[in-house]
C-alpha positions as CSV (number, residue, x, y, z in Angstrom):
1,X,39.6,-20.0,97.0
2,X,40.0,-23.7,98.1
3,X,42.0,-26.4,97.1
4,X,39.8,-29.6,96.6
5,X,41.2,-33.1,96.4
6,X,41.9,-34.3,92.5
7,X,39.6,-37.1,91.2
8,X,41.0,-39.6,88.6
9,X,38.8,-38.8,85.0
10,X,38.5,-41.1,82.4
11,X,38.4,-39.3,79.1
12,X,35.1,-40.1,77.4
13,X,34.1,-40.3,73.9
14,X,33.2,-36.7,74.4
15,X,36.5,-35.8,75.3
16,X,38.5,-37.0,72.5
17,X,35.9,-35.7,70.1
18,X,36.7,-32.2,71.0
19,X,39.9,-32.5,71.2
20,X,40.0,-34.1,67.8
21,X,37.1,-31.6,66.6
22,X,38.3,-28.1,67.8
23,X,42.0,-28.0,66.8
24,X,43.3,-25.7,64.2
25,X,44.5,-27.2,60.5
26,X,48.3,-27.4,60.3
27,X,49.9,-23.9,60.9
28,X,52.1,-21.9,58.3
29,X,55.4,-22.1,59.1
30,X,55.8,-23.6,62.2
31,X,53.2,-24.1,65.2
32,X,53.1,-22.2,68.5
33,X,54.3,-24.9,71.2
34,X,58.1,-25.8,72.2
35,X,60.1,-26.1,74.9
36,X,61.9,-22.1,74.2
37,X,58.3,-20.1,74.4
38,X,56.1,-19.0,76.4
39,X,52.5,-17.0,75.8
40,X,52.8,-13.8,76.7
41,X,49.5,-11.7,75.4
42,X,46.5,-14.0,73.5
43,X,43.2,-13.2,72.1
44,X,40.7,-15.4,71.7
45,X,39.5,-15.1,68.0
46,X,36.1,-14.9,66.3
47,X,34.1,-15.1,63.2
48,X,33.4,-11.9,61.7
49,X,30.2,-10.0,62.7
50,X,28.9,-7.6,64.2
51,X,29.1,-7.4,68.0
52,X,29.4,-5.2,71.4
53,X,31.0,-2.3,69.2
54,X,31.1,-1.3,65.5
55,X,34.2,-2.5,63.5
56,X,35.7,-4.1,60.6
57,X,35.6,-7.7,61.0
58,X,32.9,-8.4,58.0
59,X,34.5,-5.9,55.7
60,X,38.2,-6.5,56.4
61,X,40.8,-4.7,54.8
62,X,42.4,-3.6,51.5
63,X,45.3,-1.7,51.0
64,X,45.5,-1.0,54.7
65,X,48.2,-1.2,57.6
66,X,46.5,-2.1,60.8
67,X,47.9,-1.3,63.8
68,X,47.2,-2.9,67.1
69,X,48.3,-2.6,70.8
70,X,48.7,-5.1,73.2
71,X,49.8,-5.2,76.9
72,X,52.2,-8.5,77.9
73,X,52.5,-10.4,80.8
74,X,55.6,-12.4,80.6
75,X,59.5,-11.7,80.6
76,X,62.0,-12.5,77.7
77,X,65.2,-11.7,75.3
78,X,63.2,-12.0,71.9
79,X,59.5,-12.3,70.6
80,X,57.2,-13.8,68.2
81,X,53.4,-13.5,66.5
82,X,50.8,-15.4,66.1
83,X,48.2,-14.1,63.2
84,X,45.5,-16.1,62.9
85,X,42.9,-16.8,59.7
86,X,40.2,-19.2,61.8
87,X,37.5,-18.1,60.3
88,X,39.0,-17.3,56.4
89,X,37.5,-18.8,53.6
90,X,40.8,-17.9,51.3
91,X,44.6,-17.9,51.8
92,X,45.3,-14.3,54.2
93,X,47.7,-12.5,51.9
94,X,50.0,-10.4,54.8
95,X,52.1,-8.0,52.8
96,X,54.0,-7.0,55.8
97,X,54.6,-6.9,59.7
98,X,56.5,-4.8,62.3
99,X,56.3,-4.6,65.7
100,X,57.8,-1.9,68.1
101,X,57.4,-1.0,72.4
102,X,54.1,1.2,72.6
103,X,53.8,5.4,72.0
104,X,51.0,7.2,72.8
105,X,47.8,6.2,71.0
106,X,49.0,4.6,67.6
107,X,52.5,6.2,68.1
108,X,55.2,3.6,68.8
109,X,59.2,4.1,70.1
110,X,61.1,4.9,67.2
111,X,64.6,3.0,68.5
112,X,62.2,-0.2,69.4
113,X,60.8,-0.7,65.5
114,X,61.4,-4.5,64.1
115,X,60.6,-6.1,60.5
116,X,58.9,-9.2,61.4
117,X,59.7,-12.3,59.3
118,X,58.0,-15.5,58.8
119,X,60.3,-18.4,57.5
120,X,62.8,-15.3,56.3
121,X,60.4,-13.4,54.0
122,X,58.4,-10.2,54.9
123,X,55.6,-11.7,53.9
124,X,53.1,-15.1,54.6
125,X,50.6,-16.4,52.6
126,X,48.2,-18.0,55.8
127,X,46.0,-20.9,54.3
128,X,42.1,-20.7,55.6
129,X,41.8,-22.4,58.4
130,X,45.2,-22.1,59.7
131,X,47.6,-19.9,61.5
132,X,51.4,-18.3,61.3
133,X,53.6,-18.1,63.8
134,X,56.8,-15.2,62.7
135,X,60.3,-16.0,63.0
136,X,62.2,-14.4,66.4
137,X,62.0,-10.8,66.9
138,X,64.9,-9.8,69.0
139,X,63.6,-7.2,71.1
140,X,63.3,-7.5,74.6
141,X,59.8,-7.7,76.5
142,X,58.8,-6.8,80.0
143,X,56.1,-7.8,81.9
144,X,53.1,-5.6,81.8
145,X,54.7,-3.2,78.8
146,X,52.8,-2.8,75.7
147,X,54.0,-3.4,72.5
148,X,52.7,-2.4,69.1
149,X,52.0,-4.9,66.3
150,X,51.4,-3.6,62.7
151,X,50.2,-5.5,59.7
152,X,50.1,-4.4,56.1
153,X,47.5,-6.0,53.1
154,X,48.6,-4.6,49.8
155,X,45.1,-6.3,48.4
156,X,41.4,-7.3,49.5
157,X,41.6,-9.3,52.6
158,X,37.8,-10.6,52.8
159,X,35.9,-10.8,56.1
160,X,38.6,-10.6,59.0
161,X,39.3,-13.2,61.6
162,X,39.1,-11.2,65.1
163,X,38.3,-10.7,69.4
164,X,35.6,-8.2,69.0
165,X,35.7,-6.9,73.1
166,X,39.4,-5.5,72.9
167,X,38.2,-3.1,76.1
168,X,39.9,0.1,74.6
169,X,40.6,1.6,71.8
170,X,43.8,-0.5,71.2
171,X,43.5,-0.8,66.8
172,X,44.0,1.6,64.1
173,X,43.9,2.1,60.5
174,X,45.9,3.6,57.6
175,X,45.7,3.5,54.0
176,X,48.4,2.2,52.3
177,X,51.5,0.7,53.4
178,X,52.3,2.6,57.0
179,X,54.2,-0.5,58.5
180,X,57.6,1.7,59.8
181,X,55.8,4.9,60.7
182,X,56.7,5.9,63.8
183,X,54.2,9.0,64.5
184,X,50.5,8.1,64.2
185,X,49.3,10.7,61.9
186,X,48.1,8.3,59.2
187,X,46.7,6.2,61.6
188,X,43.0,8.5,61.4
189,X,40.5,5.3,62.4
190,X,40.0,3.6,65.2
191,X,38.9,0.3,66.8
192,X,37.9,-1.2,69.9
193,X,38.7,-5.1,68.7
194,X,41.9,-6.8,67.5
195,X,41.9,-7.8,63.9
196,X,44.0,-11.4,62.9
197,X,46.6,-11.0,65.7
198,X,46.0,-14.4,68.0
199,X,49.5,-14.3,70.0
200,X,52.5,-12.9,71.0
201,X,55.2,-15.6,72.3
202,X,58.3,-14.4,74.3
203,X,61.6,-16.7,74.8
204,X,65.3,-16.6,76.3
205,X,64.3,-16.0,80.0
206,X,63.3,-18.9,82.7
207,X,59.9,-20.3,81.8
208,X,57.1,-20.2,83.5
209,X,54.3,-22.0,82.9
210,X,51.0,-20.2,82.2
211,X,47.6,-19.4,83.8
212,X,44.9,-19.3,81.1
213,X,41.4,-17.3,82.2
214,X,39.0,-19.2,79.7
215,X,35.0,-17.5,80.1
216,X,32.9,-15.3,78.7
217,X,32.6,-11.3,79.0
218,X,33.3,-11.5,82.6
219,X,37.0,-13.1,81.9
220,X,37.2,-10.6,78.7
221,X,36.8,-7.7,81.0
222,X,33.7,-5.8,80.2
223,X,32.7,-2.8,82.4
224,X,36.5,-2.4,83.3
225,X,38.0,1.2,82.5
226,X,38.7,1.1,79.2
227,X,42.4,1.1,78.1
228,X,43.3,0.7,81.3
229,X,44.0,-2.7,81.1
230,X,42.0,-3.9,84.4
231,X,40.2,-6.6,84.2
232,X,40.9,-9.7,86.3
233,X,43.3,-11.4,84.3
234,X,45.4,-8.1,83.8
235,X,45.0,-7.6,87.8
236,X,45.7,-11.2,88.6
237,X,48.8,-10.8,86.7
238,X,50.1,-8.2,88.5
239,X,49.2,-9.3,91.9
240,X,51.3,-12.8,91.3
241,X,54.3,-10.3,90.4
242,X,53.7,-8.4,93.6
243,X,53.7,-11.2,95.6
244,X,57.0,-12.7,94.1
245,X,55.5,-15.4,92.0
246,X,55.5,-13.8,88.5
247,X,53.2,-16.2,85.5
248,X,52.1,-15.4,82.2
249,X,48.4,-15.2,82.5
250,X,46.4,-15.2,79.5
251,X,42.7,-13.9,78.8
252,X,41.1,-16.7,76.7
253,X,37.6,-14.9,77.4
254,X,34.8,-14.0,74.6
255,X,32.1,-12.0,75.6
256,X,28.7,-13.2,75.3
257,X,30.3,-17.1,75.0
258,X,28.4,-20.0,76.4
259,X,29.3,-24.0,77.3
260,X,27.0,-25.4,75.1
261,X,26.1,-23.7,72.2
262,X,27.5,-21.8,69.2
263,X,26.7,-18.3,68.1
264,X,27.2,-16.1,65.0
265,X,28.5,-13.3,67.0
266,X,30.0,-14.9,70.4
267,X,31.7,-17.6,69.6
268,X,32.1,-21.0,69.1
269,X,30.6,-22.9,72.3
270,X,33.1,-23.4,74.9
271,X,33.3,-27.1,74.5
272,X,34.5,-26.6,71.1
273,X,37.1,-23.7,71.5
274,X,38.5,-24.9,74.4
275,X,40.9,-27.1,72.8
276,X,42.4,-24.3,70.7
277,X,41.9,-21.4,72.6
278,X,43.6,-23.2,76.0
279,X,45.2,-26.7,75.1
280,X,46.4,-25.2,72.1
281,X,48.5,-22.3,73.8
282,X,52.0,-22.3,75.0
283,X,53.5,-23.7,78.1
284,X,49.9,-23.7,79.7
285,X,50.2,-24.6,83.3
286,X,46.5,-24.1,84.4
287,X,43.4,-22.9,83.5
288,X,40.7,-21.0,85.2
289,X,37.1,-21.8,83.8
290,X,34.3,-19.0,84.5
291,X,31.4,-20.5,82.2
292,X,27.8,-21.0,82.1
293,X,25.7,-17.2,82.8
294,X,25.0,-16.5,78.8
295,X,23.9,-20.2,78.7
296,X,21.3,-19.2,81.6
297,X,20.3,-15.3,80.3
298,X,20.1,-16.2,76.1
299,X,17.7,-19.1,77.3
300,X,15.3,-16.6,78.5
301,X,16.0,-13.7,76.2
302,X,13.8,-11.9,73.8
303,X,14.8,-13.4,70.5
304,X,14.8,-10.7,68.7
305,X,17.4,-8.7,71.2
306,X,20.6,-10.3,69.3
307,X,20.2,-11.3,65.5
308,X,23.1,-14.3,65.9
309,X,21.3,-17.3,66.2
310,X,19.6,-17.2,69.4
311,X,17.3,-18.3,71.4
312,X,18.5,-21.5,72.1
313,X,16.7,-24.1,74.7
314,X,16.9,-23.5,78.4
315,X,19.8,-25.7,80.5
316,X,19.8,-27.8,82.9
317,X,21.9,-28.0,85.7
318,X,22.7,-31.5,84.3
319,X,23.8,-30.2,80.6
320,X,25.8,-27.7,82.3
321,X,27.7,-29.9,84.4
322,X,28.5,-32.0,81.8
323,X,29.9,-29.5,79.7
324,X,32.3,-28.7,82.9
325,X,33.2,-32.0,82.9
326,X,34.5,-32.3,79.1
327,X,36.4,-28.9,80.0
328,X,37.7,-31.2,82.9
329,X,38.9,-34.0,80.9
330,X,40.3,-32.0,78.1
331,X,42.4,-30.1,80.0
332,X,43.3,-33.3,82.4
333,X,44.4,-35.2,79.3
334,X,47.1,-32.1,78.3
335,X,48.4,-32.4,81.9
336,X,47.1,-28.8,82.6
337,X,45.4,-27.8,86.3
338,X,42.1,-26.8,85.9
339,X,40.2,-24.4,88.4
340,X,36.6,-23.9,88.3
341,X,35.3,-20.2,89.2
342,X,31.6,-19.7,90.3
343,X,29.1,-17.9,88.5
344,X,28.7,-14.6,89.8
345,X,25.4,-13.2,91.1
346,X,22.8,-12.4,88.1
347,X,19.4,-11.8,89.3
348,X,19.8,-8.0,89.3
349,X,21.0,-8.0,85.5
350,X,20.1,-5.1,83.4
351,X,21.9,-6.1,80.7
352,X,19.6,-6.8,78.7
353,X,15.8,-5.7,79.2
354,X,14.0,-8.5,77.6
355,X,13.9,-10.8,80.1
356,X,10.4,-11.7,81.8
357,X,10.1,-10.9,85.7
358,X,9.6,-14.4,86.2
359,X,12.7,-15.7,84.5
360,X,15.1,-15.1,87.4
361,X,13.6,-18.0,89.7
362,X,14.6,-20.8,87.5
363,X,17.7,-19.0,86.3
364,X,18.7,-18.5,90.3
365,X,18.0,-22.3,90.4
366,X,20.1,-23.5,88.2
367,X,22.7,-20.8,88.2
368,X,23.3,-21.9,92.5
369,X,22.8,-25.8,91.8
370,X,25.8,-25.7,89.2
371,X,27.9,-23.5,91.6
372,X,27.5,-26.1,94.5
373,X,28.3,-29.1,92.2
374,X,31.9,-27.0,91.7
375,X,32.5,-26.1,95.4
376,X,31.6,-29.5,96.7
377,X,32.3,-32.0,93.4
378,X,36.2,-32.6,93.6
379,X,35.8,-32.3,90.2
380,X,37.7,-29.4,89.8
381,X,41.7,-29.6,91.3
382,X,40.4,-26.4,92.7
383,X,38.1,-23.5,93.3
384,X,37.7,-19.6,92.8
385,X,34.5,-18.7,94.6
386,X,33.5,-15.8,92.2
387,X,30.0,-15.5,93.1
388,X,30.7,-15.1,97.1
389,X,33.7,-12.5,96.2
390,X,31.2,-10.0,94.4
391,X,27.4,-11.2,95.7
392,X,25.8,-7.7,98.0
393,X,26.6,-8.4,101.9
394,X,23.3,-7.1,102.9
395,X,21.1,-10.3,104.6
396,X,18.9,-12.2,101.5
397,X,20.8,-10.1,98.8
398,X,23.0,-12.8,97.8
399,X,21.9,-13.6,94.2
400,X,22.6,-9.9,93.2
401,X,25.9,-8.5,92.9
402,X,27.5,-6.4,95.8
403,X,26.8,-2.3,94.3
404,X,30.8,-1.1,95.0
405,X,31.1,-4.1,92.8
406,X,28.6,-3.4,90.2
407,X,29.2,-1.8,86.3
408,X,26.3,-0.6,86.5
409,X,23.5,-2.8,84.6
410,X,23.7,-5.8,87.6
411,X,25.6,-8.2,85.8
412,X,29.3,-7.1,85.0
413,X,32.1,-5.9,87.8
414,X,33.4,-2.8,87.5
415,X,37.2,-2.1,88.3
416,X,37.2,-2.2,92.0
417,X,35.1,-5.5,91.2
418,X,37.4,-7.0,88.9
419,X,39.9,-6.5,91.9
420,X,38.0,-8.7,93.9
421,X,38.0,-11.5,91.9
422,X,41.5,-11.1,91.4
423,X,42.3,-11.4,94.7
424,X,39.8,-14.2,95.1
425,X,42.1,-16.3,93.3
426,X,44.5,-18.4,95.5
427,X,47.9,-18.2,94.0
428,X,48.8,-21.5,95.7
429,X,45.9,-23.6,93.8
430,X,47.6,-21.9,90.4
């Protein structure tokens, strides 16, 4: 990674429109910014459908506790929640909340267990649209412990607000109200995505400012061991503590997202959820941006492959760029560093079959002229060359990815690859 002088942006009309367009209504009961907290765990949230796994987003839930594990990356004397209703169409009637230090599976420490409050009652009424933040928790949180958040819905929540690629089987279910259950017995169903749960805030140690990873199923970790809690933002994390420079680093990725268009199942585009997935965060210090693959492979993909709203038309290098560049000035205008990461190599992907032989070329094409525009631009205050860290070493197998590095269908980094972009990342540019 190399540091790259800083250009002076104006902020265009494009700009301010998503940064007016993409911000949350009003939160319930406070918002999520201030001087005393900082982001320790996020997810980015999503509409309800159905996705990478089976779950229970488009049904949601009714007379169930929920209970969902999450691992944190930032020091401090007390915490707080974040439960989000984005994508609601009705009020979000939470009956209850607790939140304890992590057992073993849906197990939790008994000594740990806390009522969590919002504005002094048990329970919050969060409008559609909106978001609640809880009143302080005081229980002390470590860097890189998990913690155990459990909501209770006496009655019919409707489709569920959610971040479908949890990588792990970190939510359960229970009927009826299971909120101070220690054991997991009545915990008997299981889910690989988070359900509501946006945020959890830490406070009363020395801030640090945060580093949010902001992409698509690369930054969200898929093809890393499940429940393992290894893919690069979880590994960047702890390298930074290793190396004497702790920060809360936040995974702001949805799999399957793109830069410039929206999908039923992946996600507002990235121009859009930028502003409340990143500007809208806590203490945000920088951001890493890994964008633009989906935009390339759903323009040449079967339509019929993923029933949310695709295909959509093919990008240019152009469009793409541009959508970089509102990332840019977004992020510019909030005072927040911005790093742009290189596409990794592609042409190998197996991902998914229905792409024509001949569709690679022109993907290659624009896929390499977007990556030199961010090594050689200035644009970006720095860069995180992704694509060099993971493309094959062998002579004229540079657009495919390096095979320790590879998951397995030629697209997504395994662990040991996830490593290597982690230590792509130079902490000074952070």
């Amino acid at each position: 990674m190399h540091t790259l002088p800083r250009r002076t942006l104006t902020a265009a009309a494009l700009t301010a429109a998503l940064l007016a367009t993409a911000v949350l209504p009003a939160t319930a009961h406070g918002g999520s910014g201030g001087s005393r907290w900082n982001g320790a765990w996020t997810a980015a949230v999503q509409r309800p459908s159905t996705n990478f796994y089976p779950n229970w987003s488009e049904q949601g839930f009714d007379h169930h506790s929920v209970r969902q594990v999450v691992r944190t990356s930032a020091d401090g004397s007390a915490l707080r929640i974040r439960v989000s209703n984005a994508y609601g169409t009705t009020p979000l009637r939470l009956t209850g909340a607790s939140v304890a230090r992590s057992g073993d599976g849906a197990a939790v420490q008994p000594a740990t267990l806390r009522t969590v409050r919002f504005a002094g009652a048990a329970s919050v009424a969060v409008p559609a649209g909106a978001k609640a933040v809880s009143d302080a928790v005081p229980l002390p949180v470590r860097a890189g412990e998990r913690l155990t958040v459990t909501l209770y819905f006496a009655g019919a929540t409707g489709p569920a607000t959610y971040h479908d690629l949890a990588q792990g089987t970190f939510a359960y279910r229970a009927s009826g109200d299971h909120l101070r259950d220690t054991g997991a017995g009545a915990y008997t169903e299981t889910s690989k995505s988070w359900y509501y749960l946006e945020g959890v805030e830490v406070a009363g140690l020395p801030a640090r400012s945060a580093v949010a990873t902001f992409g698509d199923s690369i930054t969200d970790g898929y093809g890393a061991t499940e429940g393992a809690d290894e893919r690069y933002p979880d590994q960047l994390s702890r390298r930074l503590a290793a190396e004497g420079r702790p920060r809360p680093v936040l995974n702001t990725g949805i799999g399957g997202n793109r830069i410039l268009n929206d999908s039923a199942c992946f996600g507002e585009k990235a121009t859009t959820r930028f502003a409340r997935d990143v500007l809208d965060q806590p203490r945000v210090g920088t951001v890493i941006v890994l964008e633009g693959t989906n935009d390339l492979l759903f323009g040449y993909m079967d339509p019929t492959y993923f029933p949310c709203g695709l295909p959509n038309a093919r990008p240019t290098a152009a469009e793409l760029i541009e959508g970089h560049r509102a990332l840019i000035r977004a992020a510019h205008a909030k005072g927040i560093r911005v790093v742009g990461g290189t596409m990794i190599p592609m042409k190998g992907s197996k991902a998914a079959p229905q792409y024509p032989a001949e569709a690679f070329a022109p993907m290659e094409a624009v896929r390499d002229e977007v990556n030199a525009w961010i090594r050689t631009s200035g644009e970006y205050d720095a860069v995180v060359d992704f694509d060099r860290a993971l493309a094959d070493p062998a002579p004229g197998n540079e657009d495919l990815l390096n095979p320790d590095y590879d998951f397995g269908d030629g697209l997504h980094p395994n662990t040991a690859g996830y490593a290597a972009m982690a230590r792509a990342v130079d902490p000074n540019a952070l």
